[in-house]
C-alpha positions in Angstrom: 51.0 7.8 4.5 49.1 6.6 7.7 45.3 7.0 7.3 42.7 6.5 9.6 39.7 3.9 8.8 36.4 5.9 7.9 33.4 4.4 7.0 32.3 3.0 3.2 29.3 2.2 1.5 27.2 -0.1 3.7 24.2 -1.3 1.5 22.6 -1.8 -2.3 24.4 -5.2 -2.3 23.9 -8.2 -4.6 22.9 -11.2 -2.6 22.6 -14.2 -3.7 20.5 -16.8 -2.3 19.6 -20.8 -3.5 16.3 -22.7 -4.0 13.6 -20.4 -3.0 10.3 -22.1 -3.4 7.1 -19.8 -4.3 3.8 -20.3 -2.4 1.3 -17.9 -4.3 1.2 -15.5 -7.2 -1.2 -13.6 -7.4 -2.5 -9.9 -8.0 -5.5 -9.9 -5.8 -4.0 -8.0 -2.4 -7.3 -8.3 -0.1 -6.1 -12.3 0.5 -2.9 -11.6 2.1 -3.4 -7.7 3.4 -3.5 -7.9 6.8 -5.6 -5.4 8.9 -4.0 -2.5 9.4 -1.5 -3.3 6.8 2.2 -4.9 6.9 4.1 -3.3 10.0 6.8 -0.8 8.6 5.2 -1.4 5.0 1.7 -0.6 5.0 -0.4 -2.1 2.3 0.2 -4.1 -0.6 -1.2 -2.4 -3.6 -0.3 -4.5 -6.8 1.2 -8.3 -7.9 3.3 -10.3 -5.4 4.8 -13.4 -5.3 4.1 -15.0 -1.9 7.8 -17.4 -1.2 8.5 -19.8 1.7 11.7 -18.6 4.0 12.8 -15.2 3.8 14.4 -13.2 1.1 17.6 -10.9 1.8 17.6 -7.4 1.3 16.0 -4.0 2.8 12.0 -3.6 2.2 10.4 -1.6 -0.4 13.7 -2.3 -2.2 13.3 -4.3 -5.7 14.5 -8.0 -5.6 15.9 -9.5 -8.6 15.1 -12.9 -9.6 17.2 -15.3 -11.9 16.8 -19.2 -13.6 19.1 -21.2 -11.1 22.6 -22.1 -12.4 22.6 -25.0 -10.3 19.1 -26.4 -9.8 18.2 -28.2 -7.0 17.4 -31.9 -8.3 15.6 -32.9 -5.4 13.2 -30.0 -5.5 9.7 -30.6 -5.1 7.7 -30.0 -8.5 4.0 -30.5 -7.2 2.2 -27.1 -6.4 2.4 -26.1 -2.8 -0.6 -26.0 -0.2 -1.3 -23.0 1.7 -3.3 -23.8 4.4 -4.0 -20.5 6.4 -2.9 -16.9 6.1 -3.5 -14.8 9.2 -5.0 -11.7 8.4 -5.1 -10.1 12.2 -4.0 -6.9 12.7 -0.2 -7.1 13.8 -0.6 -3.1 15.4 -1.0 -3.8 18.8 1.8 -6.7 19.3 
């Protein structure tokens, strides 16, 4: 029997993605809270982990991390420097 394609589930995916290095943990929001808050997100209100690069995955959604099966050998193992994070109001971009 001939059926016509109809749409399927489109989200709530497992990604999987390699070598993501963390900047910051830390549970003190006033150093990365911008003013006026995170556009489409508002504030953060408890602990974060700040990472380099992005991270896949729709926002306010929870993001699961796992040891790497494959580590990266040539990964860096001394503590990364932040240098500046812009708190400016991103509103009126």
């Amino acid at each position: 029997m001939h059926r016509v394609p109809v749409a399927g589930q489109m989200g709530y995916h497992n990604r999987t993605d390699y070598n993501k290095k963390i900047m910051m943990i830390s549970d003190d929001p006033k150093k990365i809270n911008p003013k006026g808050g995170f556009l489409k997100y508002g504030n953060v209100k408890n602990q974060y982990l700040l990472f380099k690069g992005t991270i896949p995955g729709p926002r306010k959604r929870i993001i699961r991390f796992n040891h790497p099966i494959r580590p990266n050998k040539k990964q860096e193992y001394e503590p990364p420097v932040i240098q500046h994070i812009d708190l400016e109001s991103k509103q009126g971009r």
